[in-house]
C-alpha positions as CSV (number, residue, x, y, z in Angstrom):
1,X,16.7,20.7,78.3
2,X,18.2,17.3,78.2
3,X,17.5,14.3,80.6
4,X,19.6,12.9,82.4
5,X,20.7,9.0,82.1
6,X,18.5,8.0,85.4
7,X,16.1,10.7,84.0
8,X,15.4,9.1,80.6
9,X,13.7,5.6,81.7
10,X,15.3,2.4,81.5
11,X,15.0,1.7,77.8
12,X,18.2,0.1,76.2
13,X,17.5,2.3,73.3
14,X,19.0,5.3,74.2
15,X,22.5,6.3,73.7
16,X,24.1,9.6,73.8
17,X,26.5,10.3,70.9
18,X,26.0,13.8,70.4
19,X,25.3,14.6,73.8
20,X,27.8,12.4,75.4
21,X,29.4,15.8,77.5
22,X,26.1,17.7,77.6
23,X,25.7,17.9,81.9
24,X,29.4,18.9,81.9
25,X,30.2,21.4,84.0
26,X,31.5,24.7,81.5
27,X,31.7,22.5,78.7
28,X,30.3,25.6,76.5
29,X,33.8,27.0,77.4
30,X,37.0,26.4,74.9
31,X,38.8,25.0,78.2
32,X,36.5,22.4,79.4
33,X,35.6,21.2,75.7
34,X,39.0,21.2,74.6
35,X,40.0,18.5,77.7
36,X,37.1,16.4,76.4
37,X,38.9,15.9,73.3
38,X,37.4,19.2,71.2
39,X,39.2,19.9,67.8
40,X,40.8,17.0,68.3
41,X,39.2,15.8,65.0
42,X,39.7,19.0,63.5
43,X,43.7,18.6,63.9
44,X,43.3,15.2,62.4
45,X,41.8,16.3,59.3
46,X,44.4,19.5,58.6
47,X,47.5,17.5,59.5
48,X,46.8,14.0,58.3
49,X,43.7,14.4,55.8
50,X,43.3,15.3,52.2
51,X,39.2,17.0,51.6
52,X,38.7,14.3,49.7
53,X,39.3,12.3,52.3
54,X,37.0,13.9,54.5
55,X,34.2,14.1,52.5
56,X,35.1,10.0,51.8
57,X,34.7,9.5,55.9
58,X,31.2,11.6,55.5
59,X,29.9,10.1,52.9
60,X,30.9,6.2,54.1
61,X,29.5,7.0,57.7
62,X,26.1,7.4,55.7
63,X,25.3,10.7,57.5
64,X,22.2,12.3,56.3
65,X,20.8,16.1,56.8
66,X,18.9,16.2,60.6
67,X,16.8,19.7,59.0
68,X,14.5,17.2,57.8
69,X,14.8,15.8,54.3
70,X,17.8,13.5,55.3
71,X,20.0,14.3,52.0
72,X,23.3,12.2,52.3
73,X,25.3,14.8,54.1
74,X,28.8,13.4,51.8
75,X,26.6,13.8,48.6
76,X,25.8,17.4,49.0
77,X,29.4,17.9,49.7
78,X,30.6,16.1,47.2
79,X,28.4,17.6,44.5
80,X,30.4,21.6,44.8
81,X,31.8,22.2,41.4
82,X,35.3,21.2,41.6
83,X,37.6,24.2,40.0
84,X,35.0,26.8,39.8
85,X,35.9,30.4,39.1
86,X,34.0,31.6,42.5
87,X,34.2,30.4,45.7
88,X,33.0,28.2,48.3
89,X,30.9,28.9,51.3
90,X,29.5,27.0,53.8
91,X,26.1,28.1,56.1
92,X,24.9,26.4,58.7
93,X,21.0,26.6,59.2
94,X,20.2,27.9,62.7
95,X,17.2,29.3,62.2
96,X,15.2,26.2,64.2
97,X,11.6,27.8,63.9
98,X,9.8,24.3,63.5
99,X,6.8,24.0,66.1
100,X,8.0,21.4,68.3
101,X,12.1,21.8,68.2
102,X,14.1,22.8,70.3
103,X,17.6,20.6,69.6
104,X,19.4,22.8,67.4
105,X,18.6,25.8,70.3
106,X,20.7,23.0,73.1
107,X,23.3,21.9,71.2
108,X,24.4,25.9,70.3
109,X,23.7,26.5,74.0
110,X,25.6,23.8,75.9
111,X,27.9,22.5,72.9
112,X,28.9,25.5,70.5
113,X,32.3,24.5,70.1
114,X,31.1,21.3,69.1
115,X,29.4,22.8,66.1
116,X,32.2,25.4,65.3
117,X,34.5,22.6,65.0
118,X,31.8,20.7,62.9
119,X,31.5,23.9,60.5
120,X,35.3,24.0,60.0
121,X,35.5,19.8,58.9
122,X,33.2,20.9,56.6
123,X,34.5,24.0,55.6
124,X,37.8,22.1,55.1
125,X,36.3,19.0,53.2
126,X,34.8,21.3,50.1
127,X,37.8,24.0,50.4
128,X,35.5,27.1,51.6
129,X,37.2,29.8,53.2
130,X,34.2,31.9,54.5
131,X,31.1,30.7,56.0
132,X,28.1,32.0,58.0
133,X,25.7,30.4,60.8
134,X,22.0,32.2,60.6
135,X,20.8,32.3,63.7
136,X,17.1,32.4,64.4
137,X,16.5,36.1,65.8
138,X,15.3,35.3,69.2
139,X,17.5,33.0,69.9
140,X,20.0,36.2,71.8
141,X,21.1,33.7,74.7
142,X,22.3,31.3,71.5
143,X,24.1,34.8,70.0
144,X,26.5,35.4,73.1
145,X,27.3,31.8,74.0
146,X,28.3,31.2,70.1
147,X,30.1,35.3,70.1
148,X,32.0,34.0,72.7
149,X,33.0,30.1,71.8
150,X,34.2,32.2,68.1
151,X,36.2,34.5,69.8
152,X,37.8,31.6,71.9
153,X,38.2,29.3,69.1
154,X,39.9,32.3,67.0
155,X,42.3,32.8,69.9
156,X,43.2,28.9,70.4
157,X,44.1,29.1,66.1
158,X,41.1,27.0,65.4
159,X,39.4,30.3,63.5
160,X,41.5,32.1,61.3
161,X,44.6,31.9,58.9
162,X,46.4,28.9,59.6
163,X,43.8,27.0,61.4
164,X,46.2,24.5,64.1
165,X,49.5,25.4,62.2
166,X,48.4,24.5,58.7
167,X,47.7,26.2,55.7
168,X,44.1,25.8,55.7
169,X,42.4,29.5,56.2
170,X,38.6,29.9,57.2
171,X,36.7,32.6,58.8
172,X,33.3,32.4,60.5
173,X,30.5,35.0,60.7
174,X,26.8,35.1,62.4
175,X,24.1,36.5,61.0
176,X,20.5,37.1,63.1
177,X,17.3,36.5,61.1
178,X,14.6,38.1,62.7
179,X,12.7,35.5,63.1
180,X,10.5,34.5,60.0
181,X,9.5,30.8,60.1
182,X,10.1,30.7,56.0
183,X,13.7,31.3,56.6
184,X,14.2,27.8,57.4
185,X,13.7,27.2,54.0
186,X,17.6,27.2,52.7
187,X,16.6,29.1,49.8
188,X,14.6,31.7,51.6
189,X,17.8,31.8,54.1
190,X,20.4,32.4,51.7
191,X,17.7,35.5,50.1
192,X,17.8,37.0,54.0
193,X,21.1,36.5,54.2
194,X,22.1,38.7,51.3
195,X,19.8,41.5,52.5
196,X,16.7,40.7,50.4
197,X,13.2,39.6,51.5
198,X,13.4,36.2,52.3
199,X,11.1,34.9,50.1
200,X,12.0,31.2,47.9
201,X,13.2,31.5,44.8
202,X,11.8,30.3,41.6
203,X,13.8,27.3,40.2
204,X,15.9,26.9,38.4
205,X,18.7,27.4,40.2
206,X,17.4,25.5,43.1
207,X,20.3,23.5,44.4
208,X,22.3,26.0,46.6
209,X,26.2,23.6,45.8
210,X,25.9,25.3,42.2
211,X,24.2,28.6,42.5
212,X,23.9,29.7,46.6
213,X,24.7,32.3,48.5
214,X,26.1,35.6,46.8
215,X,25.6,33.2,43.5
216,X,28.9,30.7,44.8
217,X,28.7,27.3,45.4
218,X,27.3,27.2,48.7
219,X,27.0,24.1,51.1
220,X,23.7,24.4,53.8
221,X,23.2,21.9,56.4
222,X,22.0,22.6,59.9
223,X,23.3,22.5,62.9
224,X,22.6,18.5,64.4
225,X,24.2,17.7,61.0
226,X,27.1,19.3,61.9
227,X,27.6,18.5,65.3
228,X,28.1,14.9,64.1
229,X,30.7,15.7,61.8
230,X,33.9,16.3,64.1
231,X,32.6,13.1,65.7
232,X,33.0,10.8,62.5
233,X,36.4,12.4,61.5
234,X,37.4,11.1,65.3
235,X,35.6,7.9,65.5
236,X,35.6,6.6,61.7
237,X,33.3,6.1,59.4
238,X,32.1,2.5,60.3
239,X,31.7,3.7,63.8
240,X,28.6,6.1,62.8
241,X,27.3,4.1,60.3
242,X,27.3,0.8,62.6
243,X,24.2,3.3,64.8
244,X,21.2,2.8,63.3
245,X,19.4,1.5,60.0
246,X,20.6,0.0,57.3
247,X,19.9,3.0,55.9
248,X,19.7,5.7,58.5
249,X,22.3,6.2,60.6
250,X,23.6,7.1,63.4
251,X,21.9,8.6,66.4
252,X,19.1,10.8,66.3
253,X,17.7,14.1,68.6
254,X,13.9,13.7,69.8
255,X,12.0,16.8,71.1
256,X,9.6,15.6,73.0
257,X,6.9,17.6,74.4
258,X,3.1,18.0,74.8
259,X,1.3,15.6,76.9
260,X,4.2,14.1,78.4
261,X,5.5,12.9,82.1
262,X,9.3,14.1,81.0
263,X,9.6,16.6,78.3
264,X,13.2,16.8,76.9
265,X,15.4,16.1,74.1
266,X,16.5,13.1,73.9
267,X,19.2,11.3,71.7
268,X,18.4,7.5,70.8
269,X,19.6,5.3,67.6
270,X,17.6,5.8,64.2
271,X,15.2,3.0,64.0
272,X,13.8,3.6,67.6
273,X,10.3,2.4,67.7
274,X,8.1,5.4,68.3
275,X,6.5,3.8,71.4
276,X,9.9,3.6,73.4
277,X,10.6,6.9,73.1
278,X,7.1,8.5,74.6
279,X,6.7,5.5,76.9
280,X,10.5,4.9,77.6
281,X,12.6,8.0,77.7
282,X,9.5,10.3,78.2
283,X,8.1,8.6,80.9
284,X,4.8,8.2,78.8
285,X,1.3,10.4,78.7
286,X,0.9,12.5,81.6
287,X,-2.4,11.8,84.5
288,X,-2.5,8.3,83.3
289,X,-4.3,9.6,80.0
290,X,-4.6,7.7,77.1
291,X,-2.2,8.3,73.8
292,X,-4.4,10.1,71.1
293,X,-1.6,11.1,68.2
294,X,1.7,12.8,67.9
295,X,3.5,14.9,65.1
296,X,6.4,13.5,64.7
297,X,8.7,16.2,63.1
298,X,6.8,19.3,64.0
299,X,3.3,20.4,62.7
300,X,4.3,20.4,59.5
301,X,4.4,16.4,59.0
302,X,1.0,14.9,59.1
303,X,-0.2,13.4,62.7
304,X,0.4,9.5,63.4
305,X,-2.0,7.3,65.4
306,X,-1.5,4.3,67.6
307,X,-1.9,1.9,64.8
308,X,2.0,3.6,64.4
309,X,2.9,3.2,67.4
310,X,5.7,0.6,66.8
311,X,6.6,2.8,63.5
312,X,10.6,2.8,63.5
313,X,11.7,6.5,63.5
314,X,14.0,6.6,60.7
315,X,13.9,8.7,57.3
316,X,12.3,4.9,55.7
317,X,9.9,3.8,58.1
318,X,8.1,7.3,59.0
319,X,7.3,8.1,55.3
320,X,5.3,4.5,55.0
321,X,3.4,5.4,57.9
322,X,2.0,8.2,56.1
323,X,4.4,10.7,58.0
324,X,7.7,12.0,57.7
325,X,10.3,12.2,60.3
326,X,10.9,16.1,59.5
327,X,12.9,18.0,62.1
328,X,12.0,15.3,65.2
329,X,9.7,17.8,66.8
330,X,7.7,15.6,68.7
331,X,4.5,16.7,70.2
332,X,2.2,13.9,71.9
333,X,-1.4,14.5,72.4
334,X,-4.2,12.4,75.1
335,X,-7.6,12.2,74.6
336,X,-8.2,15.6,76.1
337,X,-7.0,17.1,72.6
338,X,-9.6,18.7,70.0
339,X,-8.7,17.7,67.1
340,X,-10.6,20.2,64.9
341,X,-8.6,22.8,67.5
342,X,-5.2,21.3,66.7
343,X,-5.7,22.2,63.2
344,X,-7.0,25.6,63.4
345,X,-4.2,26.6,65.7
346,X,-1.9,25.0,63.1
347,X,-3.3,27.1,60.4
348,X,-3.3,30.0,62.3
349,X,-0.1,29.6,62.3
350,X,0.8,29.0,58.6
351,X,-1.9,32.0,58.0
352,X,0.6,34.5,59.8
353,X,4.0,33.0,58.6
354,X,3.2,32.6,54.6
355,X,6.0,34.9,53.0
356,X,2.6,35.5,50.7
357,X,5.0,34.9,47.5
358,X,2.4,32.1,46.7
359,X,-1.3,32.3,45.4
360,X,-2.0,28.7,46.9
361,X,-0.4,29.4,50.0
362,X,-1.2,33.2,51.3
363,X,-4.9,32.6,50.5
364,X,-5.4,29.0,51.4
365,X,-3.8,29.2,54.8
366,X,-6.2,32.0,55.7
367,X,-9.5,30.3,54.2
368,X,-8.6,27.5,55.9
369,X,-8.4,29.0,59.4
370,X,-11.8,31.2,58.6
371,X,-13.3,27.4,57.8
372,X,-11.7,25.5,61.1
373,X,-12.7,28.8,63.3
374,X,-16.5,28.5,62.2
375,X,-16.3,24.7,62.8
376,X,-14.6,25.1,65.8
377,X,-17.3,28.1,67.1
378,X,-20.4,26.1,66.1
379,X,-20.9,27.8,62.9
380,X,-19.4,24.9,61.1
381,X,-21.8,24.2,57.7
382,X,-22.5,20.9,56.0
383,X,-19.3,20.5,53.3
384,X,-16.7,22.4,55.2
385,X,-15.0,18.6,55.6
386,X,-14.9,18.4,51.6
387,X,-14.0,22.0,51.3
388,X,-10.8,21.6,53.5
389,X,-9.8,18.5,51.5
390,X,-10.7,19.8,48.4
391,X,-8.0,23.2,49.4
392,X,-5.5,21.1,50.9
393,X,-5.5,19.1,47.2
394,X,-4.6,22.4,45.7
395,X,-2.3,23.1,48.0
396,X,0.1,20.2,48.1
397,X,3.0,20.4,45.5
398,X,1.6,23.8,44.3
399,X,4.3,26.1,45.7
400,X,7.8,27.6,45.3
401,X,8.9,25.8,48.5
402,X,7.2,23.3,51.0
403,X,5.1,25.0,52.7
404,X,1.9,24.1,51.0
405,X,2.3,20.8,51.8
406,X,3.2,21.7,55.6
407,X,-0.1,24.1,55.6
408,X,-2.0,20.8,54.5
409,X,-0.8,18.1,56.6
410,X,-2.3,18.5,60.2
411,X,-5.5,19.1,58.1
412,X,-5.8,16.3,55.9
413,X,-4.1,13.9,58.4
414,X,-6.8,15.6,61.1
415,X,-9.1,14.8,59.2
416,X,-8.0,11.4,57.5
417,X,-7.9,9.8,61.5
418,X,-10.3,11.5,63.4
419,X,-13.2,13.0,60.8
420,X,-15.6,12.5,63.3
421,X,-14.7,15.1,65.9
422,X,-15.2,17.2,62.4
423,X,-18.1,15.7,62.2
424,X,-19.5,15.9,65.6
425,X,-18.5,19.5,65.7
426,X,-21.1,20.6,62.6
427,X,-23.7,18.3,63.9
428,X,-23.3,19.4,67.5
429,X,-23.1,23.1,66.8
430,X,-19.5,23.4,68.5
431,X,-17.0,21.9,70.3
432,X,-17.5,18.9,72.5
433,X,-14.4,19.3,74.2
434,X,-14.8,22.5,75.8
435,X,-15.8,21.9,79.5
């Protein structure tokens, strides 16, 4: 859930773009988010606004993707072949199965219409007519508040032929996953979405704006991307980009969880140093423990320390750490925490989501967690350190999609900051954590 403003501390960092109207009362309703100002952007852009000029705004605002890589938003938009003999579609990435994040999930739930009005801008800006969210399959309270915003926005002319008396035409469709962590993958997405295993597909094609979903050109960005975009049509491009970096900008959602006074999301500018948001907005370690590590954008980002504790959290700053900002799935352990236990959960895991396309992948992720269980059990033999490095190594870079290198990183990074508790672990004969 979010925080409220006297919830979130008294750090000046935070600011809430994106969830400016998220405590209003019914504003999941077309009524309530309509008088806030909803599709007011929307009528802008079909009334006053080439595409061209929309995808101008987008890309000048400097928006990049919030799934995790941070692609300009305006580039991917701008790269769908112009004139092509098939056509356009747009899918928005709901299928938030990171460890960690839960934004996507309260945004659909408290700010639907938001994000329907944010599909449409984009729908509009690269001239698709058809488009599709995929919903994560367990997200059913997510299905019927989004059913019913699509119904209301399809009443209110904002779905539809002649979206708010133009002659711009778009219709919107969900589709339920079922809940397979791969899926996030836009690749593996677009495979489940046309009935197929979703697996990752061999490249090339790779880039979904040339060959995507139902082999169109196909724009995929997810859905805190999206809910930005009705905001820069309405407040201009130098609004958004004057948030933030010099090169990330805007706002940003934090998931913060774990071992934390006041777990929440929380919205705050890019470029937020990591220590303001746990200390600040979540009210810091809980008990009056110390800070041990955190994961940053879910477990699939390797593990910063407190030597990173001032690390800026933008798309820059996180990748010099040795991390990546990934999804913002923050999860912040104390000194309570196994470390050796962190990973093999981790792994476990990996083992059980693998799609098992990959050699690398389906049998690394289970060696690894029959390694880290031994350890873990006091059955942990001298080498296992090198012989989790030494599979992590062949891992990394060695599959169709990420994934090796998300099974690798609590590992390695595990292992890079805290060896020791490896090490004690095999020399002790088991965990010294256990009580």
């Amino acid at each position: 859930m979010a925080c409220s403003p006297d919830q979130q501390g008294s750090s000046n960092r935070q600011m809430r773009v994106l969830l400016r109207d998220i405590d209003v009362k019914g504003i999941e309703t077309f009524d309530v988010y309509r008088s806030r100002g909803g599709y007011s952007a929307l009528e802008k852009a079909v009334r006053e606004l080439s595409p061209a000029d929309v995808r101008e705004t987008v890309s000048k605002s400097g928006l990049r993707g919030r799934g995790g890589a941070g692609f300009p938003a305006g580039r991917k938009w701008s790269a769908i072949p112009a004139n092509g003999d098939k056509p356009i579609l747009v899918l928005c990435n709901a299928d938030e199965g990171e460890p960690g994040t839960f934004k996507d999930r309260l945004l659909m739930l408290r700010l639907p219409h938001l994000l329907i009005e944010g599909i449409v801008l984009c729908a509009y800006a690269v001239g698709a007519h058809v488009g599709y969210i995929y919903l994560r399959g367990e997200f059913a309270d997510c299905l019927r508040v989004l059913e019913r915003a699509l119904q209301e926005a399809r009443s209110a002319g904002y779905l539809g032929e002649n979206i708010a008396g133009s002659n711009f035409s778009f219709e919107l469709h969900i589709h339920r996953g079922l809940g397979a962590y791969i899926c996030g993958d836009e690749n593996a997405l677009i495979a489940s979405l046309e009935g197929r295993r979703g697996w990752p597909r061999r490249k090339p094609p790779y880039i979904p704006v040339f060959i995507g979903l139902y082999g169109c050109p196909t724009v995929v960005n997810n859905v805190e991307t999206l809910c930005n975009v009705s905001l820069i049509v309405k407040n201009g491009a130098d609004w958004f980009a004057g948030i933030g970096t010099e090169t990330s900008k805007g706002t940003k959602l934090f998931c913060l969880s774990g071992h934390v006074n006041r777990p929440g999301v929380y919205e705050a500018p890019m470029g937020t140093p990591l220590r303001e948001l746990i200390f600040d907005l979540a009210g810091g370690i809980r008990g009056d423990r110390s800070f041990k590590a955190v994961f940053p954008g879910g477990v699939s980002v390797p593990i910063l320390v407190e030597e990173h504790l001032d690390t800026p959290m933008d798309f820059e700053s996180v990748p010099k750490a040795g991390s990546f900002l990934g999804s913002g799935g923050m999860i912040v352990m104390d000194d309570t925490t196994c470390m050796v236990s962190v990973a093999l959960r981790c792994e476990q895991f990996y083992a059980s989501e693998s799609c098992g396309q990959c050699t690398p992948c389906r049998e690394g992720t289970v060696w690894m967690t029959q390694i880290l269980e031994r350890i873990e059990n006091g059955k942990g033999e001298k080498g296992d350190i090198e012989l989790l490095l030494d599979i992590c190594k062949n891992m990394i870079g060695q599959t169709l999609c990420p994934m090796g290198d998300f099974d690798a990183a609590p590992v390695e990074s595990t292992i890079k900051y805290f060896r020791e508790e490896y090490e004690e672990h095999i020399r002790g004969g088991g965990c010294p954590f256990r009580s």
